[in-house]
C-alpha positions as CSV (number, residue, x, y, z in Angstrom):
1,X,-9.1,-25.1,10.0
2,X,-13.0,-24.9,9.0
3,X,-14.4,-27.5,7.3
4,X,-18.2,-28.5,5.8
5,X,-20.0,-29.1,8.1
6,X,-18.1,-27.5,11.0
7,X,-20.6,-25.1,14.2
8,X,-18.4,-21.4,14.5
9,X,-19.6,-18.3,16.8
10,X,-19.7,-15.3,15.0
11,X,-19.3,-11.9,16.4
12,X,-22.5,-9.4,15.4
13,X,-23.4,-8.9,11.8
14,X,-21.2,-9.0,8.8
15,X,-18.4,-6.5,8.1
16,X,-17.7,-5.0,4.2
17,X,-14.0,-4.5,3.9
18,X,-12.4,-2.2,1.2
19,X,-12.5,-5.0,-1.4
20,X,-16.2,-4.9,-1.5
21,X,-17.0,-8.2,0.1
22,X,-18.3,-9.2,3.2
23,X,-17.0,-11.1,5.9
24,X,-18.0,-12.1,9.6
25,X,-16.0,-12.3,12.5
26,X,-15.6,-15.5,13.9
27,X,-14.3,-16.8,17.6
28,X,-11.4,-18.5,18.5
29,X,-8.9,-16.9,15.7
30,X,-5.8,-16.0,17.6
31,X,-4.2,-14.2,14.3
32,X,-5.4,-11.3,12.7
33,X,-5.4,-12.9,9.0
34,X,-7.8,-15.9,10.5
35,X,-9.9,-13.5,12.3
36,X,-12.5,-13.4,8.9
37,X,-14.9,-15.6,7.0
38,X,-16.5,-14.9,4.0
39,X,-20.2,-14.6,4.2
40,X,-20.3,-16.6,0.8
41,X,-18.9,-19.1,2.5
42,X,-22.3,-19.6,4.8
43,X,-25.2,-21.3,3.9
């Protein structure tokens, strides 16, 4: 689980899915459904 504050690797640049947002690709998710964060979500 993330949480404020928290230091994540990210993969490359951010990715736009089909819903129109963007979302990076972060290390250590082991399911396909954690696999994304939304870029809003970064500061």
């Amino acid at each position: 689980m993330l949480r404020k504050g928290d230091t994540i690797t990210t993969y490359g640049g951010s990715y736009k899915f089909k819903n129109g947002k963007r979302y990076y690709r972060i290390e250590g998710a082991t399911s396909t459904n954690k696999r994304y964060v939304k870029v809003v979500n970064f500061e």
